[in-house]
C-alpha positions as CSV (number, residue, x, y, z in Angstrom):
1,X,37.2,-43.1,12.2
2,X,36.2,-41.8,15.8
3,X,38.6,-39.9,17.6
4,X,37.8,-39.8,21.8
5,X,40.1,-36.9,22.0
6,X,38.2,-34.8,19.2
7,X,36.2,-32.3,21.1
8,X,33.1,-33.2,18.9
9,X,32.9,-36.4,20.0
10,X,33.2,-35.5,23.2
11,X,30.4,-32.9,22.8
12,X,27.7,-35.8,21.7
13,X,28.1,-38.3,24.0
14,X,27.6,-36.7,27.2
15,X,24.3,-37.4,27.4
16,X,24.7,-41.4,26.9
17,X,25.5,-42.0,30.5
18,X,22.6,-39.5,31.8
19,X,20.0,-41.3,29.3
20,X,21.7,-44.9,31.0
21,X,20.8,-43.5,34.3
22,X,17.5,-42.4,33.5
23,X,16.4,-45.6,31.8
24,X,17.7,-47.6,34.7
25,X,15.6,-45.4,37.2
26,X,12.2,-45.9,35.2
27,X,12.7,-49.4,34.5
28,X,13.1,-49.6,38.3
29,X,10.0,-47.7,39.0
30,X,8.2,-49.5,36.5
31,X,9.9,-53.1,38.2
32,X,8.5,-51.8,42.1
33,X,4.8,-50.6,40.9
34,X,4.7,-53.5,38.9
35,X,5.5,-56.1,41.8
36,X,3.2,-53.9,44.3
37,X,0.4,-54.7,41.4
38,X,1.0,-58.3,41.0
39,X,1.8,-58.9,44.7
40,X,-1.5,-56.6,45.9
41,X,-4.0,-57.5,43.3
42,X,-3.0,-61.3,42.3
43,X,-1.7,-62.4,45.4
44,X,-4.1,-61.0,47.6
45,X,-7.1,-60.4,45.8
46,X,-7.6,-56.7,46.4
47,X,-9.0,-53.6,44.7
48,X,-6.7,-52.4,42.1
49,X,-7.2,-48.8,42.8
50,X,-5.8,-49.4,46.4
51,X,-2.5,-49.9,45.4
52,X,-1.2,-46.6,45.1
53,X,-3.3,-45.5,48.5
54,X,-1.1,-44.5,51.0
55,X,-3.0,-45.9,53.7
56,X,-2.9,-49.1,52.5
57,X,1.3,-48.8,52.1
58,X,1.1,-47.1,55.9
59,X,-0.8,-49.9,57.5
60,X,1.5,-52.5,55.9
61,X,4.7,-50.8,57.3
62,X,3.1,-50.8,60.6
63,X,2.2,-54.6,60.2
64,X,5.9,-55.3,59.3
65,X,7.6,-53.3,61.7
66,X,4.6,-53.7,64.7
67,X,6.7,-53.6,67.7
């Protein structure tokens, strides 16, 4: 049996939450580079490699938010 109040069991698990955290972060990262891929490169038939340019990512930002 597993005791919450026993200090070694308290001693393990601390990193549980931090490794939630961390997964949820990456899988976010990997979620918004992803969708920039498929939205860039399917969508609108361009260059891969200009994905991660940030020129292309400034001059969208000033298409969207043009005054």
């Amino acid at each position: 049996m597993t005791d919450k109040n026993n200090p070694e069991v308290k001693r393990r698990a601390w990193w549980v939450p931090l490794l939630k955290i961390v997964l949820i972060l990456l899988f976010f990262a990997a979620a918004l580079i992803g969708g920039a891929v498929a939205g860039y490169v399917v969508l609108g038939k361009q260059d891969i490699h200009d994905v991660l340019n940030w020129s292309t990512w400034r001059h969208v930002f000033d298409l969207v938010f043009a005054p």
